[in-house]
Structure formats: structure tokens, C-alpha cells
C-alpha positions as CSV (number, residue, x, y, z in Angstrom):
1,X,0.0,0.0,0.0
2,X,1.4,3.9,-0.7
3,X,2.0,5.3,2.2
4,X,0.1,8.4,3.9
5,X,1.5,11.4,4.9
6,X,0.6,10.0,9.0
7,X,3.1,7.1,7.9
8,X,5.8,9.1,6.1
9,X,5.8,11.7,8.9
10,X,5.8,8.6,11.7
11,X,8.7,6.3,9.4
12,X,10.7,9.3,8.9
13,X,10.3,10.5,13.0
14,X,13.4,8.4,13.9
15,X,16.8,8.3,12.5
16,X,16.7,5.9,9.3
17,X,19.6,3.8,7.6
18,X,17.7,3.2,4.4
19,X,19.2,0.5,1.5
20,X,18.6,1.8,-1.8
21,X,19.1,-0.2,-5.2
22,X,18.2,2.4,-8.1
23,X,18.8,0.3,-11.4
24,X,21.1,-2.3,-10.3
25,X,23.8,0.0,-8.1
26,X,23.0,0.2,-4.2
27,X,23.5,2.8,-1.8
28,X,22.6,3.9,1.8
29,X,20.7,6.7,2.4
30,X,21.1,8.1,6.8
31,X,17.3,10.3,6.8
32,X,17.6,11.8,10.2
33,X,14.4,13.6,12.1
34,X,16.1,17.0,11.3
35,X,15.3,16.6,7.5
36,X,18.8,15.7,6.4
37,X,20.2,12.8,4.4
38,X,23.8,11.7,4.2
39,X,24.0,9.0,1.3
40,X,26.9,6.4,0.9
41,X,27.8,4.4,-1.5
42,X,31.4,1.9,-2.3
43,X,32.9,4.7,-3.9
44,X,32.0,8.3,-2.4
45,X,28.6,9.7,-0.9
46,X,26.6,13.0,-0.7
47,X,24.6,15.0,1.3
48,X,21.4,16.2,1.1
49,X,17.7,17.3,2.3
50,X,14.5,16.3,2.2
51,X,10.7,17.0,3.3
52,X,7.3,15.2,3.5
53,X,4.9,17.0,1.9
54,X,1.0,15.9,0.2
55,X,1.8,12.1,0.9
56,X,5.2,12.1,-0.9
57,X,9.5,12.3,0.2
58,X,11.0,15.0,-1.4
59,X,14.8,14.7,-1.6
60,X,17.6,17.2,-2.8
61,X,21.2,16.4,-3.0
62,X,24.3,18.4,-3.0
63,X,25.6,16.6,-6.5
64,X,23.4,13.5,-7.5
65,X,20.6,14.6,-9.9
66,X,22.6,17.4,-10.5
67,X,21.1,19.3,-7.1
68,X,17.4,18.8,-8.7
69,X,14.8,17.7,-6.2
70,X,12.7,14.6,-6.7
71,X,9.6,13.9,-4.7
72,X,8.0,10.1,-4.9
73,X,5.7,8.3,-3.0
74,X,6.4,5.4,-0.8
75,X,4.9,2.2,-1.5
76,X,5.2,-0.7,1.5
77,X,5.7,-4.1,-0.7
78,X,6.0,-6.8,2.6
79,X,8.3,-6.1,5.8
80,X,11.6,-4.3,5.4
81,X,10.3,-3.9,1.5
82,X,9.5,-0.3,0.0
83,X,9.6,1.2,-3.3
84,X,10.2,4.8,-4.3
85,X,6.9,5.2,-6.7
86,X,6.8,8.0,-9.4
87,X,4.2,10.0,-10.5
88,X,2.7,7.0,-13.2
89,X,3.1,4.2,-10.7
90,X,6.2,2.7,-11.9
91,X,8.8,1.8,-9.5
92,X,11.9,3.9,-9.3
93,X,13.8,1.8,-6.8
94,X,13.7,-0.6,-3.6
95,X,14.2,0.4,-0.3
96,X,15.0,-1.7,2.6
97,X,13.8,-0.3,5.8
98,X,14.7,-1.8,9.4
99,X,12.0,-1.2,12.0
């Protein structure tokens, strides 16, 4: 199910260590409460913001995307599973969240 904003604001109330696989390469992205994300990766990282806003994250990095912000919906697959969802439903990549 996509999440509401109740559940984004509640997931995203604590510190989360977030696995990311966008098209094959993987990452972790640190959200902390303050609205900040630091994401790592085998070769490098990059920091960056983001906000809950009408039902969707809205992330902004420093470099990645070339500094352009991205807003998706969350979609809760089974347990740990998520999925960034874009705007026609597609999946833009998995997320693996620990409770």
C-alpha cells in the first residue's frame, strides 16, 4: 500500500539507515528527524535534504541529480520492503527499511 502522509511523517520520525538499489547500483541513504540525508555508496557519498509533503518524500542532494529535487511516493511491498513510486506508478527503486 502507498504510504500516507501520517506514515511518512511517523517512518521518517526516527533516524533511518535506508538501502537503496536504483537500477542495479546500491546505496545507503542516513534520513535523520532533522530533515537531512547523508547517502553512501562503495565509492564516495553526498549529502542532502528532504521533506514530507502531500503524501510524498522530497529529496535534494548536494551533486546527485545534478542538485534537482525529486519527490515520490512510498509504497510498503512486505516487511523491510519499499519502493520509491513515481508519479505514473512505476517503481523507481527498492528500499530496505529496518524497524
Amino acid at each position: 500500500q502507498i504510504l500516507s502522509q501520517q506514515d511518512l511523517e511517523t517512518l521518517f520520525s526516527k533516524e533511518r539507515d535506508i538501502k537503496i538499489i536504483l537500477r542495479g547500483f546500491s546505496y545507503y541513504g542516513l534520513f535523520k528527524p532533522n530533515g537531512t540525508i547523508k547517502a553512501t555508496w562503495s565509492t564516495g557519498g553526498d549529502k542532502g535534504l528532504y521533506r514530507i509533503e502531500n503524501g510524498q518524500i522530497c529529496t535534494r542532494y548536494r551533486a546527485l541529480r545534478n542538485g534537482s529535487e525529486k519527490c515520490l511516493k512510498i509504497y510498503h511491498v512486505k516487511g523491510e520492503e519499499y519502493a520509491y513510486v513515481g508519479p505514473d506508478g512505476s517503481v523507481y527503486a527498492n528500499l530496505f527499511i529496518k524497524e
